[in-house]
N, C-alpha and C positions, 0 to 999 in steps of 0.2 A: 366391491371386494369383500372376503369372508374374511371372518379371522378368530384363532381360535387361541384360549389360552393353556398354556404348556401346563400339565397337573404339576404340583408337589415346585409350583413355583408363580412371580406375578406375570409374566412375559407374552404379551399376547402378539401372535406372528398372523400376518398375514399368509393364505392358504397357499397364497404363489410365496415364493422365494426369489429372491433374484441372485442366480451363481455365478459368479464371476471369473472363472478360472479362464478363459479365451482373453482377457484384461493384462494388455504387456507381451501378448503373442498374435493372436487373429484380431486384436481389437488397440485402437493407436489410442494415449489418454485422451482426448477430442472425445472418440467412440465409445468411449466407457463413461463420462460424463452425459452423454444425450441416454445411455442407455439406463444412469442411474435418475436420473430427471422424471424420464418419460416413465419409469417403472413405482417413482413418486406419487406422482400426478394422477396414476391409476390407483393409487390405495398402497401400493407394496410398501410395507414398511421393513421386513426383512432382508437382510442381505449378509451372502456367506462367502466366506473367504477361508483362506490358510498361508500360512508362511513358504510355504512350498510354489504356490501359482505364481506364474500362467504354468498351463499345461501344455505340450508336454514341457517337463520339469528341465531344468539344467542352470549350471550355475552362471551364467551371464544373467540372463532375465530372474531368476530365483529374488521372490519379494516384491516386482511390482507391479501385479497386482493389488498387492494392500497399501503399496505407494500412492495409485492411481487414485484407491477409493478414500484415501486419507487425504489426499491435495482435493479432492469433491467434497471432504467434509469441511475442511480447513474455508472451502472459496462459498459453498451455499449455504452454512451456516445451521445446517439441519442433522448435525448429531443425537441431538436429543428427539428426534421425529423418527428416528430410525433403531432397529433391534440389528446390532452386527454381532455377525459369527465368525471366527476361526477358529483355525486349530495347528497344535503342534504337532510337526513331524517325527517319528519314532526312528529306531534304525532299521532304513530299509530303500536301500541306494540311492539316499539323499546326502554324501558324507559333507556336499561342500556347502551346508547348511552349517555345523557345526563339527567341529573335531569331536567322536569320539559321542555321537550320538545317541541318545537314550531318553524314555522316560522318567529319567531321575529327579531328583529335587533339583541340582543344579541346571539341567536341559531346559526345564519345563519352567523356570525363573527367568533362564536367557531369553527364551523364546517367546516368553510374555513382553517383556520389555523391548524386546528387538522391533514385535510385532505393535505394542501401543506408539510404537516411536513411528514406524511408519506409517500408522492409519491415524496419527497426528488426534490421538485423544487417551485421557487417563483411564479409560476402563472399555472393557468388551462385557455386551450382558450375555454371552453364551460363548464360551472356552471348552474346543473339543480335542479330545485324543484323535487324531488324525487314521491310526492303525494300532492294533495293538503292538505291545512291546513282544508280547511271544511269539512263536510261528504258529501259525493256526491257518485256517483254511479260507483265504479273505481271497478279493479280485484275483474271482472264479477257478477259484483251486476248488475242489469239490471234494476232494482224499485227505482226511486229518493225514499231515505231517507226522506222527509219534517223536518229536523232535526228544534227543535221546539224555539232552543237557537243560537244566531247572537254570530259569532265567535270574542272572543276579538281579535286576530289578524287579521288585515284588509289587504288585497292588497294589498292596497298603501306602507302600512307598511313593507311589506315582498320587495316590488320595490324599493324601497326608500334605502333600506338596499344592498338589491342588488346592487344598483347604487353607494352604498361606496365601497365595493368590485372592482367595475372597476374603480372607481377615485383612488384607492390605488395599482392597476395596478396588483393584485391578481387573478383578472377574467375579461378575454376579451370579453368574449356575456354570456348571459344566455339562458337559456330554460325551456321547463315545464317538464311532463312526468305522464299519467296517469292521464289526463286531458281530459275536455269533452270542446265541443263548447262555453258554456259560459263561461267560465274561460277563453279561449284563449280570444275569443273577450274583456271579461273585462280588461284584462291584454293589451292588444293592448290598447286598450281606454286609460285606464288610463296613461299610456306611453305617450299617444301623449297629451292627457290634463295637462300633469304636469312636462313634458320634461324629462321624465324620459326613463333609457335602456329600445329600446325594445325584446318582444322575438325572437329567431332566430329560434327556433326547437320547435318539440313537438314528447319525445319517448314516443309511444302507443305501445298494443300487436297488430301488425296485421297479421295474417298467412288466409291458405286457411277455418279453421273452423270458424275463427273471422274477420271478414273482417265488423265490427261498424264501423271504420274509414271512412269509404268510405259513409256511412249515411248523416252527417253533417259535420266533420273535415276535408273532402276532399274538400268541397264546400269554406271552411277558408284558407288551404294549398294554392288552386289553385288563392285564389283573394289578400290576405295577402301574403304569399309569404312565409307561418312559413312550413318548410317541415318536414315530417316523418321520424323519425328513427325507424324503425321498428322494436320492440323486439319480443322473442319468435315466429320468421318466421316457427319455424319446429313442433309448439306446443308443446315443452316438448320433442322432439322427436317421436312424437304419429306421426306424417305425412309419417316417415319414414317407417312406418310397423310394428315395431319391435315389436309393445304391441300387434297387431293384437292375437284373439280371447284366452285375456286373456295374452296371454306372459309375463315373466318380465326375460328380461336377465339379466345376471350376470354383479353386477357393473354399469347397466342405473340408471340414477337418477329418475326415475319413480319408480324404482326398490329397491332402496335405501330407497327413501323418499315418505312412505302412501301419506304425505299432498298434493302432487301434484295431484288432481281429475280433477283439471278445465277440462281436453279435454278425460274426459273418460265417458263421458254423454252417453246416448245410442243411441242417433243421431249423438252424436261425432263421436262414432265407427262406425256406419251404413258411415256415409259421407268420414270418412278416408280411411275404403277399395274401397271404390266406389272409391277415390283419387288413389289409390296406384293401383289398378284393369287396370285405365284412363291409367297411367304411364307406368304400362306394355305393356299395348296395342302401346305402342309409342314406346318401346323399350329404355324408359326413366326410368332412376333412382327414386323412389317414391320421396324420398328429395331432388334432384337435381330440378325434378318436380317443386315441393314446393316451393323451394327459389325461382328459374329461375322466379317464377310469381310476388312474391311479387317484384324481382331487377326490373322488366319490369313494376311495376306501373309509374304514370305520378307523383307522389307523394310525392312518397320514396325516399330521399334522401341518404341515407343509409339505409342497410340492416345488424342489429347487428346478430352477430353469434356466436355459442358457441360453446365449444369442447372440448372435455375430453380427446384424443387423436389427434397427426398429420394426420392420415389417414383420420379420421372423418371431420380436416380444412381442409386439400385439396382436400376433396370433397365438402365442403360448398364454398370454393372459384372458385374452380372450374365450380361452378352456373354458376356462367359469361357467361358461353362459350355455353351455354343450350340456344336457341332461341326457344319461343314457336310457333306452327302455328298458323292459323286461326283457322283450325280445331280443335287441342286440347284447343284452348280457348272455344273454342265454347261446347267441352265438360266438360270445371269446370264450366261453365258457368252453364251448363246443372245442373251439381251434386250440384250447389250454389244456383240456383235454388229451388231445391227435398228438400237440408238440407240447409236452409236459416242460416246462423248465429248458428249454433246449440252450439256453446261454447263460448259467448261473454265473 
């Protein structure tokens, strides 16, 4: 296992992550147990979460996910072997989270403690903003909103609150997630103009069809120091093949779940076979591919991963071990090129 430490903090994550939002939905607590064990055992010491999971969201299941991985802290005894992350929900049709939803001081208090209650310990070392509080252009809107009303919760406000959270020794660093260039830089800013925590991370969706990160938040990453946790590396599992001309197997969460479209655009699919085509040619796994590229950015601090089965995580851990050439750079280069961005 690699493992790199987070700038402008001590926290050093292993280069896999382990994402758990299939935890309480595709995955029974039995299943999320072997899967945090086994992702032990290989080195991962990271693991991410949110008050919002399993995915898709709804209020029956809403929370246990962090239930799941709190009863695994509580029985293996290995909190302290491990760097957990979540984050709080903002408002953005989660209402039956909390009445009346926000980034506020009082949201962002509830939601810590709700959260340390269920993951059955007194502190998380990485506490994220889930979404921002404004409208902005997140899960692949591409067209700034002009939203025409200034947000009663301000920055400061949602920092300020934050920065109670680590004086009460609840949360060690924070971070964003689903944030765009001005918000990090605001957030840096106002940090430094008011001595407040700064950010330490930023998780974005980055795979081989979405690669926005690398537009402006790579240019931030590289000079600030706030690194990439990279969510949805295999797009849904579209990277791997499996949806290839139409498919949906039995039990994929594509397959399961209509709402998942983001990466079935019809450039999406033109640029995955061309991906999965590359992979062959290489005598390369199509998803192995896939992750292998994102682990090898300069960027990425971690690389979050997900899996509904053991076989399917040790093959995403497995990544590691995948070195790209030149040449096959030179050919996603080529197909990133042809299909620019085609599912941001």
């Amino acid at each position: 296992m690699q493992y790199n430490k987070l700038p402008h903090s001590t926290l050093e994550v292993s280069k896999i992550c382990l994402g758990t939002m299939t935890f309480g939905e595709q995955n029974t607590e039995q299943q999320a147990f072997s899967q945090l064990d086994y992702a032990l055992e290989r080195g991962v010491n990271f693991i991410d979460t949110a008050e919002m999971y399993p995915v898709p969201p709804n209020g029956k299941s809403q929370g246990l996910t962090e239930q799941y991985i709190g009863n695994w802290l509580a029985k293996s005894g290995k909190r302290e072997k491990v760097v957990l992350a979540t984050k709080v929900a903002g408002p953005r049709n989660v209402p039956y989270i909390r009445d009346n939803m926000s980034l506020d001081r009082k949201n962002i208090h509830l939601a810590i403690d709700d959260s340390l209650q269920r993951l059955q310990t007194d502190y998380v070392d990485l506490y994220q903003l889930h979404w921002p509080q404004r409208q902005t252009n997140c899960f692949g809107q591409l067209n700034y909103p002009y939203p025409d009303d200034q947000e009663e919760v301000t920055l400061i406000e949602t920092l300020e609150a934050l920065a109670e959270l680590i004086k009460a020794g609840k949360v060690r660093y924070i971070g964003v997630s689903n944030e765009t260039p001005w918000g990090v830089m605001t957030l840096l800013r106002l940090a430094e103009k008011h001595e407040l925590p700064r950010i330490v991370s930023i998780q974005n969706p980055y795979n081989l069809l979405n690669r926005s990160f690398e537009v402006g938040l790579s240019e931030i990453s590289h000079y600030e120091g706030v690194q990439l946790l990279a969510y949805s590396p295999l797009a849904f599992g579209c990277l791997s093949g499996k949806y290839l001309q139409g498919a949906r197997p039995e039990g994929a969460r594509c397959s399961l779940f209509e709402r998942f479209v983001r990466y079935f655009t019809p450039q999406g699919e033109q640029a995955t076979q061309a991906y999965v085509d590359l992979a062959k040619q290489h005598g390369l796994d199509p998803a192995q591919m896939a992750l292998a590229f994102v682990n090898q950015r300069p960027f990425v601090a971690s690389n979050i991963i997900g899996a509904t089965n053991l076989e399917q995580l040790k093959s995403n851990i497995d990544s590691l071990d995948v070195m790209l050439t030149d040449e096959l750079l030179q050919g996603i280069q080529e197909i990133g090129t042809t299909y620019s961005n085609p599912c941001p």
